[in-house]
C-alpha positions in Angstrom: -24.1 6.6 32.2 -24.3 10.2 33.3 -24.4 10.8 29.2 -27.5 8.9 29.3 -29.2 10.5 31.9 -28.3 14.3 31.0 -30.8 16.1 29.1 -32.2 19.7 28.7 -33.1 21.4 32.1 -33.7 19.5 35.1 -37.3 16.8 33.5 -35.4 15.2 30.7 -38.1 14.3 27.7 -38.7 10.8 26.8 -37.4 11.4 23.4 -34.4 12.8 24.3 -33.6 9.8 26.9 -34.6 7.3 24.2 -31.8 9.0 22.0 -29.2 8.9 24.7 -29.8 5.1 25.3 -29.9 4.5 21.6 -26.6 6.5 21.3 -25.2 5.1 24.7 -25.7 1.3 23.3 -25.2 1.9 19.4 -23.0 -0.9 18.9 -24.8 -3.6 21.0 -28.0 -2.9 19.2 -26.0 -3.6 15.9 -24.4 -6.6 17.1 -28.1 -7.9 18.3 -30.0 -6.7 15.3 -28.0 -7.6 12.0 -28.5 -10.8 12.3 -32.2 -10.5 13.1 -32.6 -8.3 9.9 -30.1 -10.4 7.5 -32.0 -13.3 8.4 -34.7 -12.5 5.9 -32.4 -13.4 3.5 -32.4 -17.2 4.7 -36.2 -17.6 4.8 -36.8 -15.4 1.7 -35.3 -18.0 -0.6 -36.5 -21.6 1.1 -35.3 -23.4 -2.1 -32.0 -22.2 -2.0 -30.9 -23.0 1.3 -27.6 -23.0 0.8 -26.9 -19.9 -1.7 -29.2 -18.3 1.4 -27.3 -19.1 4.2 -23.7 -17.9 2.7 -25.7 -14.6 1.5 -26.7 -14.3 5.1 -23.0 -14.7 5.9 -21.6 -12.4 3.7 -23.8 -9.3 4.7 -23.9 -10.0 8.4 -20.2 -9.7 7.6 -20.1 -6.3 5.5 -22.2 -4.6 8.2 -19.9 -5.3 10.9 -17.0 -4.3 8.9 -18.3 -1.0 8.1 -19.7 -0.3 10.9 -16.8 -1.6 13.4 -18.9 -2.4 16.2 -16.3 -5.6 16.3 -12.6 -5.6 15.4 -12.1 -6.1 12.0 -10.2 -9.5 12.4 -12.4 -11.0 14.4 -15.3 -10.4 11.9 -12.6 -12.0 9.6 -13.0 -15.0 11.7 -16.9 -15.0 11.5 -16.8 -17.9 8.4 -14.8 -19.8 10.7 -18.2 -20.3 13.4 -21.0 -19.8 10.7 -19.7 -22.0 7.5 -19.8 -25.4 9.7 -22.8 -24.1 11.7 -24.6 -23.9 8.3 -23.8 -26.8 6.5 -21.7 -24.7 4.0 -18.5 -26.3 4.7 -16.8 -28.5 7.1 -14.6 -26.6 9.8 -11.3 -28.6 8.2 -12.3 -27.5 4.8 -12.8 -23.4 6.5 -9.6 -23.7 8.1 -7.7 -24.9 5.2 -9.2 -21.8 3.2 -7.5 -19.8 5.8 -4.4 -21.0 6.1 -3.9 -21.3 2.1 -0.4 -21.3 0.7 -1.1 -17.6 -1.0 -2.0 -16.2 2.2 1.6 -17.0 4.0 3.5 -15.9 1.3 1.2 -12.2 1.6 1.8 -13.2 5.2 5.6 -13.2 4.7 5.7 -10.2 2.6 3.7 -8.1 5.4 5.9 -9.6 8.2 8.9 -8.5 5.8 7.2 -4.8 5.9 7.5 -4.7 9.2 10.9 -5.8 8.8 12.2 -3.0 6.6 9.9 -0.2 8.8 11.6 -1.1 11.9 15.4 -0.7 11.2 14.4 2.2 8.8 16.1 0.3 5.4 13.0 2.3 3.5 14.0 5.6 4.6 17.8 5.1 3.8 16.9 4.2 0.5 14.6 6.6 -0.5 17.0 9.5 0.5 20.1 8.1 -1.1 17.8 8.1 -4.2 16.9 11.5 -3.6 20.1 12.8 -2.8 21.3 11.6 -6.7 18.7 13.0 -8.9 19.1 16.5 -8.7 17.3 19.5 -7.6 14.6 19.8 -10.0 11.1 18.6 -8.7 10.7 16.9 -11.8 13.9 14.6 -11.1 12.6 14.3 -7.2 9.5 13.3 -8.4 11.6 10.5 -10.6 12.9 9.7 -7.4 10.2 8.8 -5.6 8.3 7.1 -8.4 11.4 4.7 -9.2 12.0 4.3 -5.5 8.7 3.3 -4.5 8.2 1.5 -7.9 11.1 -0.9 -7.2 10.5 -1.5 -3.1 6.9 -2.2 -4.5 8.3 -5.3 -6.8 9.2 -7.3 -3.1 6.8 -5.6 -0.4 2.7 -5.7 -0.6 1.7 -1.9 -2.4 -0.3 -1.1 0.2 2.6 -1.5 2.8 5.3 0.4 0.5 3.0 2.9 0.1 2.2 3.4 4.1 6.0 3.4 4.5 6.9 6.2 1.1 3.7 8.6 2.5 5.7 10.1 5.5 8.7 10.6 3.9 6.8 12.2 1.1 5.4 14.6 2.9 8.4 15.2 4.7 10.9 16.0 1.7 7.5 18.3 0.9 7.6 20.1 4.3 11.0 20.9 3.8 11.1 22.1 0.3 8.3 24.4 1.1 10.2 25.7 4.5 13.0 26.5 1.9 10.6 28.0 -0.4 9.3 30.0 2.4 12.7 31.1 3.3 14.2 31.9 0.0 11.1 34.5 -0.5 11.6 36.1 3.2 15.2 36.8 2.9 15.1 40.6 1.6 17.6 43.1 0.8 18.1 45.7 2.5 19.3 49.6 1.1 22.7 48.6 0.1 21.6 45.4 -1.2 23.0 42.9 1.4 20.5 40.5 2.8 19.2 41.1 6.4 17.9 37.2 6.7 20.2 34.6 6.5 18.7 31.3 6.8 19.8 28.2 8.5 20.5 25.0 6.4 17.4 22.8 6.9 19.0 19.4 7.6 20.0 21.0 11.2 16.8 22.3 12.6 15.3 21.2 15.3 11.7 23.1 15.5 8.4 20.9 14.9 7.1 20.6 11.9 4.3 23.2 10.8 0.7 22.2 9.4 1.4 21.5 6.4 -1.6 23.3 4.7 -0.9 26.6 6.2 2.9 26.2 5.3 2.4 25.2 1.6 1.8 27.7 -1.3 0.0 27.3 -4.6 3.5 25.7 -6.0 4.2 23.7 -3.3 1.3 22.3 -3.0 1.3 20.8 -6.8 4.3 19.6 -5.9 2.9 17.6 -2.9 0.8 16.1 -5.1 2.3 15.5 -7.7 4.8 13.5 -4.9 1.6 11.8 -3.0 0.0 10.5 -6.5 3.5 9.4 -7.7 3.8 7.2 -4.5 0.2 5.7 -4.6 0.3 5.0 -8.6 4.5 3.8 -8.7 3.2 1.7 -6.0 0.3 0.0 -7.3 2.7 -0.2 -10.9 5.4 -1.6 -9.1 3.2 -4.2 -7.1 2.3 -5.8 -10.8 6.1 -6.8 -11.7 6.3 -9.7 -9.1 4.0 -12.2 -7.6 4.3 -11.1 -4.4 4.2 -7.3 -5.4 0.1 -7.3 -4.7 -2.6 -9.1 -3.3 -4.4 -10.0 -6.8 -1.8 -11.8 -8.4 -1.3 -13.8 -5.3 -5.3 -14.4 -5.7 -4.5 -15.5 -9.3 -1.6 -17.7 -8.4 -3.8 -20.1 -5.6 -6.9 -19.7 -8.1 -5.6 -20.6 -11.3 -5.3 -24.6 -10.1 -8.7 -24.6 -8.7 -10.2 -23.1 -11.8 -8.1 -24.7 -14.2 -7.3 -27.9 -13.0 -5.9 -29.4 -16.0 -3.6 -26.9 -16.4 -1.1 -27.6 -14.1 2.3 -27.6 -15.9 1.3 -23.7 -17.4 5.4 -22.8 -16.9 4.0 -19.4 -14.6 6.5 -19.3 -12.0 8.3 -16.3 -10.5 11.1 -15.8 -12.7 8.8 -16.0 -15.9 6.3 -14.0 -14.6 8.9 -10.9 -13.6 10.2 -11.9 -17.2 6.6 -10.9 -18.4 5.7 -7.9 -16.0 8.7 -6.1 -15.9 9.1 -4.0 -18.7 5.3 -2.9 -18.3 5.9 -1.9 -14.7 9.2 0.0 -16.6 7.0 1.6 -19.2 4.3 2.2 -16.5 6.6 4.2 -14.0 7.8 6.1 -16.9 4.3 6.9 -17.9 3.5 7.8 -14.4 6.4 10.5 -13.8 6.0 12.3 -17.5 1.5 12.6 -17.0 2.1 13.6 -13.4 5.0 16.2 -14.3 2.8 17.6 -16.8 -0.2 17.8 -14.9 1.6 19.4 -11.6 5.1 20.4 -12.6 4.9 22.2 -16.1 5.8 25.6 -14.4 7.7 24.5 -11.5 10.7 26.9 -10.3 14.1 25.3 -11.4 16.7 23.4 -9.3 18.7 25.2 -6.5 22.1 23.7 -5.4 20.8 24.1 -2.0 18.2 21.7 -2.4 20.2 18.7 -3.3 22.6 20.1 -0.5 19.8 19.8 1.9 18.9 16.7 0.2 22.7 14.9 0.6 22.8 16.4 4.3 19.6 14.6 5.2 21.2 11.0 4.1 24.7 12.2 5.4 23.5 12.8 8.9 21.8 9.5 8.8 23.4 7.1 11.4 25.9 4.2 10.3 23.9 1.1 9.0 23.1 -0.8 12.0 22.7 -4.3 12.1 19.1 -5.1 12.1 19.5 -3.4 8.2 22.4 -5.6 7.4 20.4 -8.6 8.5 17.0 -7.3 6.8 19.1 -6.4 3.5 20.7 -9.8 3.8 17.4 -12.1 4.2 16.2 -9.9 1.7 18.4 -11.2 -1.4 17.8 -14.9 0.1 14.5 -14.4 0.0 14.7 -13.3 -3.7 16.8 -15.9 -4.3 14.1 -18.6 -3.1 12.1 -17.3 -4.7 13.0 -16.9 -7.9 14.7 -20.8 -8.2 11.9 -22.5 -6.6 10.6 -23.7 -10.1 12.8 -21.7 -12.5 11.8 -22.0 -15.7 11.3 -19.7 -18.8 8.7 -22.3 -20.5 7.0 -25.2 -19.3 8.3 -28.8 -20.1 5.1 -29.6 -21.9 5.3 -26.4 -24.2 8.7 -26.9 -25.5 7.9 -30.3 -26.0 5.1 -29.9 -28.2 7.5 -26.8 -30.1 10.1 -29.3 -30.9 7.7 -32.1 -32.2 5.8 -29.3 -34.1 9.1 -28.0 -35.6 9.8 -30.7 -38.0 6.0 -30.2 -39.5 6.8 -26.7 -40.4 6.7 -26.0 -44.1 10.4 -24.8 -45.4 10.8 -21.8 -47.0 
């Protein structure tokens, strides 16, 4: 409260007090006054009470969300109070909507996230890929694009690509240390260096900001690394069912919408039949536009780099168990996944082929 009551010199104006309550008590007057205002909404449209009513919902909703005066989750759970309060929809019918099918599988892939980010199975991978494709920062760029591309097939996008940003920026930090040290080692009269430079993999010093570290190369190459994370990722999240968000939407929409099509033969194996050689083509795409765009000039390969690289994942420690068991429920996942209706085409579709293929003319 002592915010509130300090002002300029010792007779605070009324204006200025009003300010410091208003600023004091910000989110309580939100919480207090959205409804107030949304409720236009309901008595602006008397004929459409219900239409009204969810309207209200929905935009008492997106002004708590962006402004945060309440946790996001429990504005989540507004729907839950409102929709029955309203008439909109019965509590059983609300609750059901939450606890949908598609949202425990996105549910299961987001625990599994967590999974993979606690025994650090993400950052083992990524470095043994990086430790194989060279020195180049084209090939590293490979590297992270197929890397995140193919973690994105089994984890949510926006998880893969929370867990790919560090590491990112780490591999960046360090090329641009060795960049740094590379150009600060000088000769001296008889042309034998006076600098000698440790190998990075052993230091122990903090990390510098990054943006006073990086130079006009390095920093195209961070980018080109950041964008190759975010776009392999959102690629990569098309080639599975469970890859992103949307085409879980699709998958617990499509029966609703179309309820007569309910044998459609869309399963998990026929859809990663479908998807995968786009997200293939895509990734590819992705690493020659963004190698263009950032890497057309970039400084070639040094043997240190993929020495620095292989000493990184060498001085990783021995695969603990919590990996083993993450690695292991991850192929049985897949497995489940991928015989829970396996299927190429549905029975109805190759039904109809075979009764349709004596009617076809003869050549």
């Amino acid at each position: 409260m002592e915010n509130i009551l300090s002002a300029e010199g010792s007779s605070p104006s009324i204006g200025s007090t009003i300010r410091n309550y208003l600023r004091y008590f910000k989110d309580e007057l939100i919480i207090l006054l959205t409804p107030l205002v949304c409720s236009i909404v309901i008595f602006a449209f008397p004929d459409y009470k219900i239409e009204a009513r969810c309207a209200f919902t929905v935009l008492l909703m997106e002004i708590y969300w962006v402004s945060e005066v309440l946790p996001l989750p429990v504005t989540a759970f507004i729907p839950m109070v409102l929709f029955p309060t309203f008439g909109i929809m019965k509590s059983t019918d609300v609750a059901r909507t939450y606890l949908a099918d598609t949202n425990f599988l996105f549910l299961g892939g987001l625990i599994f996230a967590v999974a993979v980010e606690r025994c650090n199975l993400h950052q083992r991978i990524a470095l043994f890929v990086l430790s194989i494709v060279g020195s180049q920062p084209k090939f590293i760029l490979l590297g992270f694009v197929l890397c995140t591309g193919f973690l994105s097939l089994w984890i949510s996008n926006t998880a893969i690509t929370a867990l790919m940003l560090p590491i990112a920026l780490s591999v960046s930090a360090e090329l641009a240390e060795f960049n740094k040290d590379e150009e600060m080692a000088t000769l001296n009269e008889n042309g034998e260096k006076v600098v000698e430079t440790a190998p990075l993999a052993t230091r122990r010093d903090s990390k510098k900001d990054l943006a006073n570290t990086l130079n006009v190369e390095d920093m195209k190459m961070t980018k080109a690394l950041l964008l190759g994370v975010a776009f392999s990722s959102s690629i990569g999240g098309l080639g599975t069912m469970v890859g992103t968000a949307t085409n879980l939407v699709f998958f617990g929409q499509m029966p609703k919408l179309y309820p007569h099509a309910y044998n459609t033969g869309i399963n998990f194996f026929s859809w990663m039949l479908f998807a995968f050689p786009i997200v293939v083509s895509g990734l590819i795409l992705c690493w020659i536009i963004l190698g263009f765009l950032f890497l057309r000039n970039s400084p070639p390969g040094n043997p240190r780099i993929s020495a620095m690289l292989k000493d990184k994942y060498c001085n990783l420690p021995d695969v603990s168990f919590a990996e083993k068991a993450v690695a292991i429920f991850f192929f049985i996942l897949l497995g489940l996944w991928e015989n829970r209706r396996f299927s190429l085409v549905s029975r109805d579709s190759l039904t109809k082929a075979l009764l349709l293929m004596p009617q076809a003319p003869c050549s």
